[in-house]
C-alpha positions in Angstrom: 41.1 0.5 8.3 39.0 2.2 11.2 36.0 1.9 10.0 34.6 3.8 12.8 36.7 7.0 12.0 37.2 6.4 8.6 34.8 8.6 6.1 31.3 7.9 4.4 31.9 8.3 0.1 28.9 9.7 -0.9 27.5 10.1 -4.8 24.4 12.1 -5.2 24.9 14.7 -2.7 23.3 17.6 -3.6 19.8 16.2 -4.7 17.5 16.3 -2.7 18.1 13.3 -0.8 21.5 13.2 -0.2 21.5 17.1 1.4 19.4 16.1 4.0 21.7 12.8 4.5 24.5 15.4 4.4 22.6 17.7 6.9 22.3 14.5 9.2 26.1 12.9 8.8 27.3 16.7 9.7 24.8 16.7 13.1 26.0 13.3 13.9 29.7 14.2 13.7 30.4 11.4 10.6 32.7 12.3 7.9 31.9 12.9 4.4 33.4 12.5 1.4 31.3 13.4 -2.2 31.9 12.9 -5.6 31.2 16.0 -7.4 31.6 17.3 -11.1 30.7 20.6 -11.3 32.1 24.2 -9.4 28.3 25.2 -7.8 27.9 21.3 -6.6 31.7 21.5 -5.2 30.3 24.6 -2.8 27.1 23.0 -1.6 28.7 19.8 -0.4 30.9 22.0 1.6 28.4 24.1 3.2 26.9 20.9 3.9 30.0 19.8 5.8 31.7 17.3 3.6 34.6 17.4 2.0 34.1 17.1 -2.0 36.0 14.8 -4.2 36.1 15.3 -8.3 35.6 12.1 -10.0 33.6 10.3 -13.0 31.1 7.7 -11.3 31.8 6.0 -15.1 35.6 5.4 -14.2 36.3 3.0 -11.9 39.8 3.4 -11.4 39.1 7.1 -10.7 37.2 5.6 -8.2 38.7 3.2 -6.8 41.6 6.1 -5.8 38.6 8.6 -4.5 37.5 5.4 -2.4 40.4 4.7 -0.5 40.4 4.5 3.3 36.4 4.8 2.8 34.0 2.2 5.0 31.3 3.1 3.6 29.6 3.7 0.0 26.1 5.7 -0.4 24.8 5.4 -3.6 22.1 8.2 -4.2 22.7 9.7 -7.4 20.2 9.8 -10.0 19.1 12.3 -12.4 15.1 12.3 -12.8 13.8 13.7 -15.5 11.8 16.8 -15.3 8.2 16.1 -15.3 7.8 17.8 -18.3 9.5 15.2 -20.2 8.7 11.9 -18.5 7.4 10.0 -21.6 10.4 10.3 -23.4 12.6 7.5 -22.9 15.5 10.1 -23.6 15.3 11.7 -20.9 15.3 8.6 -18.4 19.0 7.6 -20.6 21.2 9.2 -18.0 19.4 8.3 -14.9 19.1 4.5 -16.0 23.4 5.0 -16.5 24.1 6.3 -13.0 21.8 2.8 -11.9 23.5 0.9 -13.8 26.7 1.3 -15.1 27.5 3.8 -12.3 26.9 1.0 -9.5 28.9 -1.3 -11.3 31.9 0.4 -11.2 31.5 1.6 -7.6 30.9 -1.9 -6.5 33.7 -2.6 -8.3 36.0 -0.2 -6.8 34.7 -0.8 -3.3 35.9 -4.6 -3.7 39.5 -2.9 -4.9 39.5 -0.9 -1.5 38.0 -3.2 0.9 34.9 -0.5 1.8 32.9 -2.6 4.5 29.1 -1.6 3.6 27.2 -0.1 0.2 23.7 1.4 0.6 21.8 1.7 -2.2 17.9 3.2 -2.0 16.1 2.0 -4.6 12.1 2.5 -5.4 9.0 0.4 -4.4 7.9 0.6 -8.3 9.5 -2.7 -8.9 6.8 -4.2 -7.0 3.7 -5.8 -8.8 0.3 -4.6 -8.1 -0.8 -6.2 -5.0 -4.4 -4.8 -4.2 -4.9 -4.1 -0.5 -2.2 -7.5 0.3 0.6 -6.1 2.6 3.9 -6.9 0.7 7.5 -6.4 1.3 10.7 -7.2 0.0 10.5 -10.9 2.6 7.6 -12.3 0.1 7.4 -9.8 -3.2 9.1 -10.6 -6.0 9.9 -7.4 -8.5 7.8 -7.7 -11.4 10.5 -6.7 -14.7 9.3 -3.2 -16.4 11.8 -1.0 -18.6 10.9 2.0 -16.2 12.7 0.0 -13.1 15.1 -2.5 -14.9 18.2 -0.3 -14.0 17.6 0.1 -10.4 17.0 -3.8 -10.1 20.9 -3.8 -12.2 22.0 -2.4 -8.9 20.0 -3.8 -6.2 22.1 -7.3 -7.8 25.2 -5.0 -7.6 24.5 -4.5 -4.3 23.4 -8.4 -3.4 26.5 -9.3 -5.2 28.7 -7.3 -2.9 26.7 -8.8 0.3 27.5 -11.9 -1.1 31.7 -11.4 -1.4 31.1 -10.9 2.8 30.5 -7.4 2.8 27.6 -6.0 4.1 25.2 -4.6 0.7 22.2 -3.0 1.9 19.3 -1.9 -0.8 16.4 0.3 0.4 13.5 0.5 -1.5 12.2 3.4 -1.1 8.4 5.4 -1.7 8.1 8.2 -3.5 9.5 11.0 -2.0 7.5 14.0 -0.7 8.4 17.2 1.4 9.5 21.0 0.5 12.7 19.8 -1.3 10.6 17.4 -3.4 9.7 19.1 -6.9 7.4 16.5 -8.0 5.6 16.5 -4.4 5.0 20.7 -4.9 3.7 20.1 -8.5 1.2 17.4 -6.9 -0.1 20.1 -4.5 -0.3 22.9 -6.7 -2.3 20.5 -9.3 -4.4 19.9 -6.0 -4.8 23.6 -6.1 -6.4 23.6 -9.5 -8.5 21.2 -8.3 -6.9 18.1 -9.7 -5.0 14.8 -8.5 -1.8 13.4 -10.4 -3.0 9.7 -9.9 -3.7 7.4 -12.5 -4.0 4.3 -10.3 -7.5 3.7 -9.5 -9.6 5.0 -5.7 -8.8 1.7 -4.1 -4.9 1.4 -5.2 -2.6 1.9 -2.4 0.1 4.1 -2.8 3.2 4.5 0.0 5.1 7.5 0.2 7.9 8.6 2.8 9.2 12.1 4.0 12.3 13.0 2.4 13.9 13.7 5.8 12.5 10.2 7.2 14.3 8.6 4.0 17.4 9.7 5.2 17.7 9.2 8.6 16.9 5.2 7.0 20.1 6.2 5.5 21.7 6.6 8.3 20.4 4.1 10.4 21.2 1.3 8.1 25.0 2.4 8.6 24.5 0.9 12.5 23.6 -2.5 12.5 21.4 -3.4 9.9 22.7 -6.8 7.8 22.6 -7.3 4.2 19.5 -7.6 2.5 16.7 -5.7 0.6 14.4 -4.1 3.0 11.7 -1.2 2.3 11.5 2.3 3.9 7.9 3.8 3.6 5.9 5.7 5.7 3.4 3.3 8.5 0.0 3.3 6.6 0.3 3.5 2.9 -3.1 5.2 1.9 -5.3 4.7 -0.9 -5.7 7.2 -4.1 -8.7 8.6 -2.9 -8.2 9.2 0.8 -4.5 11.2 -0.6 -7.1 12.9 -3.0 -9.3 14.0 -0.3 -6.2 14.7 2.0 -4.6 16.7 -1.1 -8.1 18.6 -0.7 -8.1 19.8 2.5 -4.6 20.5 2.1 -5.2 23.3 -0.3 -8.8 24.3 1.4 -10.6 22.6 -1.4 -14.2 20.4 -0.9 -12.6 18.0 -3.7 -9.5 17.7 -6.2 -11.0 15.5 -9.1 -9.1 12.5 -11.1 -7.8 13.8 -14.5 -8.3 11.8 -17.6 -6.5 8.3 -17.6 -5.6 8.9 -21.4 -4.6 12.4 -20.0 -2.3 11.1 -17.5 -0.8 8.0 -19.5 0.0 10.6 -22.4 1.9 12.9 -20.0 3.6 10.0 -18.1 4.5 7.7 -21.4 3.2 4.1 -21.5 6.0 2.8 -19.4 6.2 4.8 -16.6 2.1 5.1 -16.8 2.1 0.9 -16.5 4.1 0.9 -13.1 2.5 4.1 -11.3 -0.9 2.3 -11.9 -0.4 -0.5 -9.5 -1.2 -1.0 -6.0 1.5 -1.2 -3.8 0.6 -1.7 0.2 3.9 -2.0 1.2 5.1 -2.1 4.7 8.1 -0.9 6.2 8.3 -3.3 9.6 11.1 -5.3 8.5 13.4 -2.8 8.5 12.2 -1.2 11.9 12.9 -4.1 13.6 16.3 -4.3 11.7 17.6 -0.7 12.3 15.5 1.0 15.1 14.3 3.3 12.4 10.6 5.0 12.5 8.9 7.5 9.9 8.5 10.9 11.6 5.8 11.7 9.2 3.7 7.9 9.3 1.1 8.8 6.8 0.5 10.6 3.9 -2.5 12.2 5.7 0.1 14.4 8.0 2.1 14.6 5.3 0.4 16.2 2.8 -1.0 18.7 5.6 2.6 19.7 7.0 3.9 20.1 3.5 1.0 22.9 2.2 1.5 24.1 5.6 5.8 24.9 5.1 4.7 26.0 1.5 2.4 28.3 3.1 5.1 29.4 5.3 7.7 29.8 2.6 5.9 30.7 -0.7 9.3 30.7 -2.9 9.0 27.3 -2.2 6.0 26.7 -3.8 7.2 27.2 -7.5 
């Protein structure tokens, strides 16, 4: 195989993500295949300039056949559940599959085909609260929690595939944030009422990155990053209340104010409630010196800013 011609299999493709990985692939000239499994997806992933491929992510023999003469594999399906319905473990079922199940079978097909390199972003929720200690993936250890066990089931899919002599990449990634990000526009138009959606304490530290700055990580680590678990977040990880008083001045507010705790763990379910409260300072310089990669957007302070700026701009984005 020509692994420099040969094309890039995609899963996830039309979230929000993987369009903007799509969007970059197409300006850089690579070739795309992407699974799809429904008629509107099928259209997207073409106007995005790949070529779409019908298959189960469930079947690995499917698979392994929509894989062939691929060199590389980018895993970034999931299906997050609406906000509306975080604290029901239900609703996380399908997403915790696609981590799971669904990277065990495409690990399992790319070892059939011989793909050279699977990148898989995962989230910086595994990590333990830290307080204001930089960590990274080089000296944290992820601390086990029902809400992250799946994507740690394939972060080892992925290490097990680095292992065979491949090259298995995992990103842990922060939240992501920008126009295409619904939970990101909920946040600011919360902030807009004059509330933050925070339930870690003022001095937690919380990292974030741009959703076009987590995909051009995407794409650099298909040069010549090396196996290994590295994390792409934005430069300076902020604490709760300087993103509250940047979420303030963002919507032309003097303060957005902390809702209830009991509130906010009610919405969120126990679980989920448990990991967003920790503090989680985590730095992305390992994998800048690895790839050559740098955030566009370095702090949530920017960020926050450009964003109710572009919603400004575009107000049928705001919704």
């Amino acid at each position: 195989m020509n692994a420099k011609n040969a094309p890039i299999f995609v899963t996830g493709a039309t979230g929000a993500l993987g369009r903007a990985v799509l969007r970059l692939a197409r300006e850089k000239g690579l070739k795309v295949t992407a699974l799809t499994r429904r008629e509107q997806s099928t259209a997207v992933i073409r106007d995005l300039g790949a070529e779409p491929i019908a298959v189960d992510l469930f079947d690995q023999d499917a698979l392994t056949r929509a894989l062939s003469g691929s060199s590389t594999v980018l895993h970034l399906a999931t299906r997050i559940a609406p906000i509306d319905q975080w604290r029901d473990p239900a609703a996380w079922s399908e997403n915790d599959r696609i981590r799971s199940l669904g990277s065990q079978a495409l690990v399992g097909a790319a070892f059939v085909v011989g793909v050279n390199r699977f990148i898989y972003p995962s989230v910086t929720l595994v990590y333990p609260d830290s307080g204001a200690n930089w960590i990274d993936a080089t000296c944290a250890r992820p601390q086990p929690s029902i809400a992250t066990d799946s994507t740690l089931v394939a972060e080892r899919e992925v290490e097990r595939f680095g292992l065979a002599g491949y090259t298995g990449i995992t990103l842990r990634m922060g939240p992501f944030y920008g126009t295409a990000s619904g939970q990101s526009r909920y946040l600011l138009s919360l902030a807009r009422r004059g509330f933050a959606g925070f339930i870690a304490s003022d001095t937690a530290y919380h990292p974030f990155i741009w959703i076009d700055d987590a995909a051009a990580a995407i794409i650099a680590a298909l040069g010549e990053v090396t196996s290994g678990t590295f994390d792409v977040v934005d430069d300076e990880p902020l604490t709760v209340l300087e993103i509250r008083e940047t979420l303030a001045r963002a919507v032309k507010r003097r303060r957005v104010h902390r809702l209830p705790r009991w509130l906010l763990r009610y919405s969120m379910g126990g679980v989920l409630a448990e990991v967003s409260d920790r503090s989680r300072r985590v730095s992305n310089a390992t994998f800048k010196a690895a790839s050559g990669w740098s955030p566009s957007v370095p702090n949530a302070r920017l960020g926050w800013l450009r964003l109710a700026r572009e919603l400004a701009g575009n107000p049928r984005s705001r919704s």
